[in-house]
N, C-alpha and C positions, 0 to 999 in steps of 0.2 A: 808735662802739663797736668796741672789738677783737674781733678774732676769734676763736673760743674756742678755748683753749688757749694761747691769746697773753697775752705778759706786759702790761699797762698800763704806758702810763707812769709815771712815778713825780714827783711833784713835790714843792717843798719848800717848805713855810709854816714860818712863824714860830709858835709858841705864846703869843704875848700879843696874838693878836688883830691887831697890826698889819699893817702891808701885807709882802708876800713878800719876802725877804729877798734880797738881789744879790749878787754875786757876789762883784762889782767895789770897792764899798763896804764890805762889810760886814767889822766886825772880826773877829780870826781866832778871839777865844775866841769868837766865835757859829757860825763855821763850824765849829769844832770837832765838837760833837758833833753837828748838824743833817749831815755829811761822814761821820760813821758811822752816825746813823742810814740815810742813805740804799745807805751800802754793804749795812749789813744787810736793805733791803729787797731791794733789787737779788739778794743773792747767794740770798734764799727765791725769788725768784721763778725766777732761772735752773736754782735747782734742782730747784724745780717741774716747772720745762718738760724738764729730764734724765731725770726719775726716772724709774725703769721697774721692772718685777717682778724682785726678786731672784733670781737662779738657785741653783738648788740647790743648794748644796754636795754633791762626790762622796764616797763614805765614803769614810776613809782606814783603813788597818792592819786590812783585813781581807783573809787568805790565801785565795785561790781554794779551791775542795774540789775535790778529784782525786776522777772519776767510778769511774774503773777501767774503766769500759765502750769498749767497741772494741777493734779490733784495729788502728786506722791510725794513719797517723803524725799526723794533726791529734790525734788523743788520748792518743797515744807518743813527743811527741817522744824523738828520739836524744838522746844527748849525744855528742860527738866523739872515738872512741879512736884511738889510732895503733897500740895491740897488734893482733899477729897474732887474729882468731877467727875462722879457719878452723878446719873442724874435719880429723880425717886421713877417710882413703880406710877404716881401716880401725881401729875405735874400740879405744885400748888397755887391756888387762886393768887389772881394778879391783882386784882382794888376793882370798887367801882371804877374809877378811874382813866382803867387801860380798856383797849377794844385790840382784838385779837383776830384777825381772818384765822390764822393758826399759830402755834406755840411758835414762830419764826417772823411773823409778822405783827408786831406790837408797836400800837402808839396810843400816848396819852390823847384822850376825849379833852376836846376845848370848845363847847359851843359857848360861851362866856367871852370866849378869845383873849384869855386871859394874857396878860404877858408874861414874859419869864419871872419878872421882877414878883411879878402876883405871885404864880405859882412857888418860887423858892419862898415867900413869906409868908404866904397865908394858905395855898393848900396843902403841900408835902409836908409840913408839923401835923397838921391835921390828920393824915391817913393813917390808921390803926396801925401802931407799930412802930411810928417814926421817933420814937425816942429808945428803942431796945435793940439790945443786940441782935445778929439776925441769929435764928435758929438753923443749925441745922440739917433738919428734915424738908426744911423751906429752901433749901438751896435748887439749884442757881438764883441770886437773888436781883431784885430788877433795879434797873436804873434807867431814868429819864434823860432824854439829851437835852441841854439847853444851852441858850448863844449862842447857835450858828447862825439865824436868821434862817435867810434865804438859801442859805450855804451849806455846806455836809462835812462831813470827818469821815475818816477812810477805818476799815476795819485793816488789819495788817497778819500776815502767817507770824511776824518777829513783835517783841515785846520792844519795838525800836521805828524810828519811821524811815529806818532803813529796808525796812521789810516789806516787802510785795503785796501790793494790794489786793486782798480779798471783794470783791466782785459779786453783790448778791444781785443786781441786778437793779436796786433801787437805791444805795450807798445809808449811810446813816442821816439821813435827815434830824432837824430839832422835831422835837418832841416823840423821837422815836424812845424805846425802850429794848433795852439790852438784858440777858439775865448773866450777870456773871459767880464765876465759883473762887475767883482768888484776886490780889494783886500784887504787883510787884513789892517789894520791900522798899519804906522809906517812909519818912513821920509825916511828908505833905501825900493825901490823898492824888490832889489833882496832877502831883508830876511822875502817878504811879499807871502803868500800864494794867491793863484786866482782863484776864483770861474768861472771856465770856462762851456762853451755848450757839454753835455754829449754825447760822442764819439759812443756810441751804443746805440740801443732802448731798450736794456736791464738794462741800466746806473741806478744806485744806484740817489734817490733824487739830492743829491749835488756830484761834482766829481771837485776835488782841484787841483792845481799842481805849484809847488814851484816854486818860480820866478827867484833864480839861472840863470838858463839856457834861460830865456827870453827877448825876446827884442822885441820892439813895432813895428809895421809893419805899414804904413801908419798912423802913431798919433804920439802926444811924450809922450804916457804911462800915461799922468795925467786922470788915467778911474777915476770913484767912489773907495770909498773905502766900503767896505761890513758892 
C-alpha cells in the first residue's frame, strides 16, 4: 500500500478484457489513446500531490489614506527641494495691506469689502512691488488667497492632494495669506504646488498648498521653483 498522500502507480489494461497490453508489440493505434489516457492520469495525480492553499490575492488600486496625525517624518515625509528656505534673521514687512496677530496668522485688511475681482484688478498692481521679481532677502514671500468664498483649501505635508492634511486649527480661508519659499516645476503657476512658512509650531517638516487660489502680493510670483 502507498503511503498516504502518495501517488499509486498507474497501470495500463486493455478494455476488452484481454491480457495487458505491451509495449513492445502493441500496435501504435492502441497505444495511441491507452498513452494519453495514462498521461492524463499521471498529470491529476502530480497535481494532487502539488496543490496547496491558494494565497490570497493583495488588493490592487487602492490609495493609502493619509492620517494627518503626527508630527514625524515616518508620517511627513519630505519631499527633496534645492530652494533656499531659510527664513531671515529679521522677517520682512508684509504691506499696508496685511494685519498679522503673528507671523502665522495673516490676512488681507478689507473694510472696502472689496471683491476678489476688485482686489486682483485694482489693488494687488498697486502694492509696491507687484511688477518686480521677488528679492531674495524678502523671502518667504506672501500670497493672498482668493475664490474660495465661504470655503477653504487644505494646506497638505505632499506636494499632491494626496497628501494629509495639515491642521492649523483655522484651515486657509479667502483672503488669508501664505508666505511661501518655492514651487513646484511647471509654466502654469496656478497648477504648481508651494512650499510655504509652516502656519503652527507644530507644523509637519514641509506644509504645501496649491496655487489655485493664489496670487502674488508685493512680487510678480517669479519665486524659485523647488
Amino acid at each position: 500500500m502507498a503511503p498516504p498522500g502518495a501517488c499509486p502507480h498507474t497501470r495500463i489494461h486493455s478494455t476488452s478484457g484481454e491480457a495487458p497490453i505491451q509495449r513492445s508489440t502493441a500496435p501504435r493505434r492502441a497505444l495511441a489513446p491507452l498513452a494519453l489516457a495514462t498521461l492524463i492520469a499521471l498529470a491529476g495525480c502530480s497535481g494532487s500531490q502539488q496543490a496547496g492553499p491558494t494565497p490570497a490575492s493583495p488588493a490592487t488600486g487602492q490609495a493609502s489614506t493619509p492620517t494627518g496625525q503626527g508630527s514625524g517624518p515616518a508620517d511627513h515625509p519630505s519631499v527633496q527641494v534645492t530652494a533656499d528656505t531659510s527664513v531671515p534673521s529679521e522677517a520682512p514687512p508684509v504691506g499696508d495691506d496685511v494685519a498679522c496677530s503673528n507671523r502665522m496668522r495673516c490676512y488681507l485688511k478689507n473694510p472696502k469689502k472689496l471683491s476678489d475681482e476688485q482686489w486682483r484688478t485694482q489693488v494687488l498692481p498697486a502694492v509696491p512691488g507687484a511688477d518686480k521679481a521677488p528679492s531674495a532677502p524678502m523671502r518667504p514671500w506672501a500670497y493672498g488667497v482668493f475664490g474660495l468664498g465661504e470655503g477653504r483649501t487644505e494646506a497638505r505635508d505632499q506636494p499632491s492632494r494626496e497628501g494629509a492634511v495639515v491642521d492649523d486649527g483655522y484651515g486657509i480661508l479667502n483672503h488669508r495669506v501664505v508666505f511661501a519659499f518655492c514651487r513646484t516645476a511647471g509654466s502654469d503657476p496656478r497648477q504648481s504646488w508651494y512650499l510655504v512658512e509652516p502656519m503652527t509650531p507644530d507644523a509637519p517638516p514641509q506644509v504645501w498648498v496649491e496655487g489655485t487660489h493664489l496670487e502674488p502680493y508685493g512680487h510678480n510670483g517669479a519665486i524659485p521653483t523647488c
